[in-house]
N, C-alpha and C positions, 0 to 999 in steps of 0.2 A: 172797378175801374176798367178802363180798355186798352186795351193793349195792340201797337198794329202786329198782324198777321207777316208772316216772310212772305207768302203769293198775295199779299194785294188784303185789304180789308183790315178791320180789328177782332179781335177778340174780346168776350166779358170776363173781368176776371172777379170772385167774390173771393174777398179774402179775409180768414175770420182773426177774429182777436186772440188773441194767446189763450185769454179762460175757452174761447169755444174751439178753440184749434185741438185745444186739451178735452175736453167733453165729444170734442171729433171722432180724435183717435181715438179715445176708450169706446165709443161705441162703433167702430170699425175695430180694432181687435174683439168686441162679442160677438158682431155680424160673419166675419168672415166666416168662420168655426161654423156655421150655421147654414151660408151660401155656399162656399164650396165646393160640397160635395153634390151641388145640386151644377156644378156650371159644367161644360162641356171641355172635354181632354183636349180641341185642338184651341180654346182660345188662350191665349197668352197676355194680353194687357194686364198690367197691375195686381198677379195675381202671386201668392206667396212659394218661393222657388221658382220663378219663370218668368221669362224675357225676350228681349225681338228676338234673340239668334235662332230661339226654339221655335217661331213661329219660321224661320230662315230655312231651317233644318228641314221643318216640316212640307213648306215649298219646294224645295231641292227632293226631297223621298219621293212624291207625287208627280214631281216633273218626267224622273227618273223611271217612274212607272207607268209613264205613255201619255198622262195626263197634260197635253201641251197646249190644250187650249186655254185662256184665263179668263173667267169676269172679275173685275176689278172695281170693284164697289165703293163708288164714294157718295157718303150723309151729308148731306148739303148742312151745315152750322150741327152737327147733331147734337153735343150740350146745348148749344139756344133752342133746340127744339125738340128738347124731352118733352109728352104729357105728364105732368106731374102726379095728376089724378090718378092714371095708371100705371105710373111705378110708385108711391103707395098702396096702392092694391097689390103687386107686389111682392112688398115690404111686408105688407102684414100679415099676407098668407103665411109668411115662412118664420116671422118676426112674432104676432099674435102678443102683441104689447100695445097698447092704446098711447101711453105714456113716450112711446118710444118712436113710434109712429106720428106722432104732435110733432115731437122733435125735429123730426128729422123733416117735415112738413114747411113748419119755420126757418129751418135754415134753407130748404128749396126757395122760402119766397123773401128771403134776406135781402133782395136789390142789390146792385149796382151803382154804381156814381158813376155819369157821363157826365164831362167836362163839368163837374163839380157838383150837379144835381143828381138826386136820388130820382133813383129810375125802380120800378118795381120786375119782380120777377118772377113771373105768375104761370110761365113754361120753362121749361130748360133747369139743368145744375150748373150753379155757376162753377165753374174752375176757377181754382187756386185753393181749395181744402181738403182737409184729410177726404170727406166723404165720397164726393167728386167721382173717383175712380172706381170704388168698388160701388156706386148706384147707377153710373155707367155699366157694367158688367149685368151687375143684377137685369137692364133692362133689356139688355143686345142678347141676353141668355133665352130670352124668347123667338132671337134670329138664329141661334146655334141652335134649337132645338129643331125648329123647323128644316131646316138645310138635313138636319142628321135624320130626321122623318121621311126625308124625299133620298138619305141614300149620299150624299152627294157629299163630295171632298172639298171641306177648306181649311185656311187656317184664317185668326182673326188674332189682331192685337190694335185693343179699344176698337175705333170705329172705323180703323184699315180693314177689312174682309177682303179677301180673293179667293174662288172658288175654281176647279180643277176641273175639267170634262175633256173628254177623248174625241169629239167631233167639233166642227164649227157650227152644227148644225143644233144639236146638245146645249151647245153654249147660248144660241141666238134664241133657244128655247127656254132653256134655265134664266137667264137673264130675268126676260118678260114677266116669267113668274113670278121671279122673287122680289122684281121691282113694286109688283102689284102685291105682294104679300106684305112689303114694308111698309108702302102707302095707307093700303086701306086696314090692315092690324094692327103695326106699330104705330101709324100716325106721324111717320115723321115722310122727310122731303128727300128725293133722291137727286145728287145732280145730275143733269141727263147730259151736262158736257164732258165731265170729267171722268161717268162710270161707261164703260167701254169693253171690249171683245179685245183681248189683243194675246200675241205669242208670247212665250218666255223673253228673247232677243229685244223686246219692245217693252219688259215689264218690269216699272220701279215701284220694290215696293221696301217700305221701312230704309231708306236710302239704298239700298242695295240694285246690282240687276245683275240680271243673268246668260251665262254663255254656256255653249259647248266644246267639249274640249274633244278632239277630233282623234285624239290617240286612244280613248277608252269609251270614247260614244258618251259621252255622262255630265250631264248637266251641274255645273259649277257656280259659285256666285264671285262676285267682283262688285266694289264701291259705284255707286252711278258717279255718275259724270259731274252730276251737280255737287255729289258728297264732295268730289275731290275741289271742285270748283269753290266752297264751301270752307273749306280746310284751305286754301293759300289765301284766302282772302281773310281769314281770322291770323292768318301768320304774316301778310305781308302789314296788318296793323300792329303788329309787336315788333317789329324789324325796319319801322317807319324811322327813315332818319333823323326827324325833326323831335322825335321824341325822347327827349333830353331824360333820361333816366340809366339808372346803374346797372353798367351790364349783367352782374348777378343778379337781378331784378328781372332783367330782362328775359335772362335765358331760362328762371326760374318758370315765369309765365307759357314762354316757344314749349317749354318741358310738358307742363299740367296740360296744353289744348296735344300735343302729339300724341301722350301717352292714353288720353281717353278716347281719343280718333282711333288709333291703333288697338286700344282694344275690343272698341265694338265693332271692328272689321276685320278682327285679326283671321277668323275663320276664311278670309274671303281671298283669292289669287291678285295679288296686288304689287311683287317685287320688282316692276320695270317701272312702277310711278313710284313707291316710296323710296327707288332708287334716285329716281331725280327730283322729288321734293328734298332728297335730304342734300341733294348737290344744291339746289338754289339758295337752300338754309343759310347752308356754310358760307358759301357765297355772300348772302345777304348780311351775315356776322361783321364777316370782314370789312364789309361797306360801313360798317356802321361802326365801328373799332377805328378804322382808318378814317373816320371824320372824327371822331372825340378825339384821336390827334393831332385833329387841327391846324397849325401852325407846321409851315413846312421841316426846322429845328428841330421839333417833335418827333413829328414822322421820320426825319434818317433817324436819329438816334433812338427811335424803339426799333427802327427795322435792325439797324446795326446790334441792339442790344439779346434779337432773336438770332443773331448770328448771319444775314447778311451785309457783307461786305461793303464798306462806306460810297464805293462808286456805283455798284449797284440798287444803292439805297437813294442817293442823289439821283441816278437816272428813273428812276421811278417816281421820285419827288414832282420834279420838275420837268416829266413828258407833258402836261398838260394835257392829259387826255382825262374824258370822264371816271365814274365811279365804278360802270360796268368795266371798261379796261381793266382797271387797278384790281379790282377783287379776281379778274381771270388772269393778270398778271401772274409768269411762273415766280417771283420774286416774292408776291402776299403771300401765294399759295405758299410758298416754303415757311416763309417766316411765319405766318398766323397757320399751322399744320393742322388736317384733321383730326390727329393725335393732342396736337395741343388745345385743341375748338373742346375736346372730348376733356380732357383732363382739366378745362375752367368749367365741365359743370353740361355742356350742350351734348344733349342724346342724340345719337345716331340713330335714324327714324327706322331705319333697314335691318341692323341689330338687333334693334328691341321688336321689330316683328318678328323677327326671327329665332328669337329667342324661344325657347320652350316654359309651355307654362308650367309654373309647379303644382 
């Protein structure tokens, strides 16, 4: 099926049935064992103990090492446009199964269903299977080999690549090469809008970007703009007034998107925004607490029941001012407290960064 894309476009997604999903994985736990030791130290996609932060790491070491120029390498559809012919060749050099190699042949040309009709699929691995990932690597292992033949510093996770040079001059040359290396050996498409020259200060990559921090000279990362952009827009749908569901429901879901946000950027300088995400949260709570109250009767008598004062509860009832007022009111703030937002269950976004890991 297809799936749309977040920048614009769809994706093909092939996704197998349970029996082949199972017949997947068993021959992805054979293969790995097999490919591994053949891929390259700096790639990190999909590979067994490794993940974006170490491709993160690895851009921050390189940055840090003078390395400040970037090519920033983007595969135009690159699942849609694996040769298939040539990552079975491949396969079977390392594989040297006939049996194994059919297999996994079939599942490359399994099709798609666009809007309802089977569509074939005679280039590309469809994503959404076990295999997917690790036949992706097997084929970009041919782009990691080459980069480490010419010398040259990257990291890659799946078909993100960004490569490291100390000139601009370097880079405008390295580029060219390697566009033409991918073209006419791998056979796939490079986008020529989107892969680019650019500095650290300009470069997003695996949602991250990067700054300098001016007290140690040393290159640091930070959430992009878009992550955080990204993350209030997944929270202000859970904190949507209209949505009539039980606050412990509610606050259980605000929990699961904070703490996975938080920890794939927990490495990254971030305390002056998840300082104020976690102020607009609370905030947002209280909005949303103070309507399931609804009925003005309600509202003093919970206020008063948090322990403000009946006149106070009444003038706040009945200012007829907005929503935004009420939740900055110092009267909510006392009576629905940080302390107490914490104690019905809602994480404080800033704590749990700050927390040390175990």
């Amino acid at each position: 099926m297809e799936i749309p894309k977040p920048n614009g476009g769809v994706r093909k997604l092939g996704i197998p049935t349970v029996i082949d999903r199972i017949i997947q994985q068993a021959l992805v736990q054979k293969m790995t064992p097999i490919f591994e030791p053949t891929f390259s130290e700096y790639s990190y996609g999909f590979r067994p103990n490794r993940r974006c932060q170490n491709a993160i790491d690895r851009a921050l070491e390189l940055l840090n090492q003078g390395y400040e120029w970037i090519i920033d390498l983007d595969l135009e559809k690159f699942f849609d446009k694996v040769p298939q012919d040539k990552l079975i060749r491949l396969v079977d050099n390392m594989v040297n199964d006939s049996d194994v190699t059919a297999l996994i042949h079939k599942y490359l040309r399994a099709g798609v269903l666009v809007n309802g009709e089977f569509e074939e699929t005679t280039i590309g691995t469809p994503q959404g299977g076990n295999l997917s990932p690790l036949l992706s690597n097997i084929y970009l292992n041919e782009l990691d080999k080459e980069l480490e033949r010419r010398g040259l510093h990257f990291a890659r996770y799946a078909d993100d690549c960004v490569i490291f040079v100390k000139t601009e001059y370097s880079a405008e040359r390295v580029m060219k090469n390697i566009i033409t290396f991918i073209e006419t050996k791998l056979k796939l498409k490079v986008n020529a809008e989107k892969t680019h020259i650019t500095r650290p200060n300009n470069l997003k990559y695996l949602g991250f970007s990067f700054w300098k921090d001016s007290k140690n000279d040393m290159w640091k990362t930070k959430p992009h703009q878009e992550s955080f952009k990204k993350l209030f827009l997944k929270l202000k749908k859970l904190v949507k007034r209209s949505w009539s569901i039980d606050l412990t429901y509610r606050i259980k879901k605000i929990n699961e998107v904070l703490r996975g946000w938080i920890n794939y950027y927990r490495q990254s300088s971030m305390k002056m925004k998840i300082t104020k995400i976690g102020e607009w949260l609370r905030n947002a709570i209280r909005i949303v607490i103070w309507k399931q109250w609804k009925i003005p009767s309600k509202q003093i008598s919970s206020l008063v029941k948090l322990g403000i004062n009946e006149e106070e509860a009444k003038g706040l009832t009945y200012c007829r001012r907005g929503y935004q007022f009420t939740s900055h009111s110092c009267v909510i703030q006392r009576a629905i407290s940080n302390s107490r937002l914490k104690k019905r269950g809602l994480l404080d976004p800033l704590e749990y960064y700050l927390k040390p890991i175990a």
